[in-house]
C-alpha positions in Angstrom: 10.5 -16.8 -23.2 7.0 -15.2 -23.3 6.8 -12.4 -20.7 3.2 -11.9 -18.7 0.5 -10.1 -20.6 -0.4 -7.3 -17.7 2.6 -5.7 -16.8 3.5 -5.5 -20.4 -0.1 -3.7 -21.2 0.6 -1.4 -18.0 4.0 -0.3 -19.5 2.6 0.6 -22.6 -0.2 2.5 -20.7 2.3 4.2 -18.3 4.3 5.3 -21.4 1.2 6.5 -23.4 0.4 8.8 -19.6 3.6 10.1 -19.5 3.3 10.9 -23.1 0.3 12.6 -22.7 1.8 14.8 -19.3 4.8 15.7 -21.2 2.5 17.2 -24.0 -0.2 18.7 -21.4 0.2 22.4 -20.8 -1.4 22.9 -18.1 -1.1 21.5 -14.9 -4.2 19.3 -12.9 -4.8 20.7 -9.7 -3.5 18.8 -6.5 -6.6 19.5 -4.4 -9.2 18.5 -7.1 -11.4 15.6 -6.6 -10.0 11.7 -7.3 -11.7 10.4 -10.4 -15.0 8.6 -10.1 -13.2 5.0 -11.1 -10.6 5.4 -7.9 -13.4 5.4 -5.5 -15.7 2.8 -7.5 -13.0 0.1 -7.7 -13.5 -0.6 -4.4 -16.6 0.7 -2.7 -16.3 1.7 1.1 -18.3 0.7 3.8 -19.5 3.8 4.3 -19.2 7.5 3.9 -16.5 7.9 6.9 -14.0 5.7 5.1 -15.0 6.7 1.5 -13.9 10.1 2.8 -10.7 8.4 4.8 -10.0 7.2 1.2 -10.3 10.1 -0.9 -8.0 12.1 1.7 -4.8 9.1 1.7 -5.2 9.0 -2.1 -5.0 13.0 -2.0 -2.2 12.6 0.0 -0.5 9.7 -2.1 -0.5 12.4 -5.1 1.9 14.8 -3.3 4.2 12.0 -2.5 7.7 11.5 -4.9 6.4 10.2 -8.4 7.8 6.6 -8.0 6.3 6.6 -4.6 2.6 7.5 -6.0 3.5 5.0 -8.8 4.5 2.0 -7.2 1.0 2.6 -4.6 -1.0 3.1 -7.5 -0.1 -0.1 -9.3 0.1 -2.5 -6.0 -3.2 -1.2 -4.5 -5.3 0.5 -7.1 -4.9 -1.9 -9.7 -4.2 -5.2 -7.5 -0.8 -5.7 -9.6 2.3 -7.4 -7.5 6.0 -6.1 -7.1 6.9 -8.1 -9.2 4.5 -7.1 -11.7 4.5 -3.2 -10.8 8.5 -3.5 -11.0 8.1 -5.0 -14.3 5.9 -1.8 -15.5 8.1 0.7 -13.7 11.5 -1.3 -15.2 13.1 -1.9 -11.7 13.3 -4.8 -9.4 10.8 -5.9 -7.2 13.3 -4.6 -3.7 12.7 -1.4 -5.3 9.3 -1.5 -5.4 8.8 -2.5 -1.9 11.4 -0.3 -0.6 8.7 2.5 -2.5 5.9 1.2 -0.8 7.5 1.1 2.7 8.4 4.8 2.1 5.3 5.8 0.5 3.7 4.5 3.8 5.4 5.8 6.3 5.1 9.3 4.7 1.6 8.5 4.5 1.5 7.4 8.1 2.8 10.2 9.5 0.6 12.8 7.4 -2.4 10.8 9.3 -0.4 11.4 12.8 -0.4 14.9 12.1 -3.8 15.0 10.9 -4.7 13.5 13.9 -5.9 10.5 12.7 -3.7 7.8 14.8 -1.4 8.7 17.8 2.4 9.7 18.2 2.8 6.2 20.2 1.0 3.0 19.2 -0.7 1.2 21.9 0.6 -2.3 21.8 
């Protein structure tokens, strides 16, 4: 049985970065700036939600490690559960229970930032 060729070259990446932060020293700062390839993947409409975007992802990075994983994979680099489960070696439940979490976390750091109400309006 031949296994898809992305999740098994995001596995090997993922190892190769955890690698790399077990052997780093020092530590990146949480408030420094997203890479340059983050916000060029998918270009914003405009400045507003360029900045909207750099502040979730921001956020995203003080979320649980699995959490920041499984929203990196899904939306950053487009894969599926299935796929990101694959990389992360878990089931694809998993990785939408992840996502659901890693939302609603993100949800209600927006609610306190002010960015949507307490109460939806529907």
């Amino acid at each position: 049985m031949t296994r898809p060729f992305l999740p098994w070259l995001f596995t090997i990446a993922r190892r190769t970065a955890l690698n790399h932060r077990r052997h780093q020293r020092s530590r990146v700062n949480e408030t420094s700036e997203l890479p340059a390839e983050l916000l060029d993947s998918s270009p914003p409409n405009s400045l507003a939600e360029r900045d909207d975007a750099a502040l979730l992802w921001q956020w995203a990075r003080r979320l649980k490690p699995k959490q920041y994983e499984s929203l990196y994979l899904c939306y950053s680099e487009g894969l599926t559960a299935a796929q990101a489960a694959s990389v992360m070696r878990t089931t694809s439940i998993h990785v939408k229970v992840l996502l659901h979490r890693a939302r609603q976390a993100l949800l209600e750091q927006a609610r306190r930032a002010g960015m949507f109400p307490r109460d939806p309006i529907f």
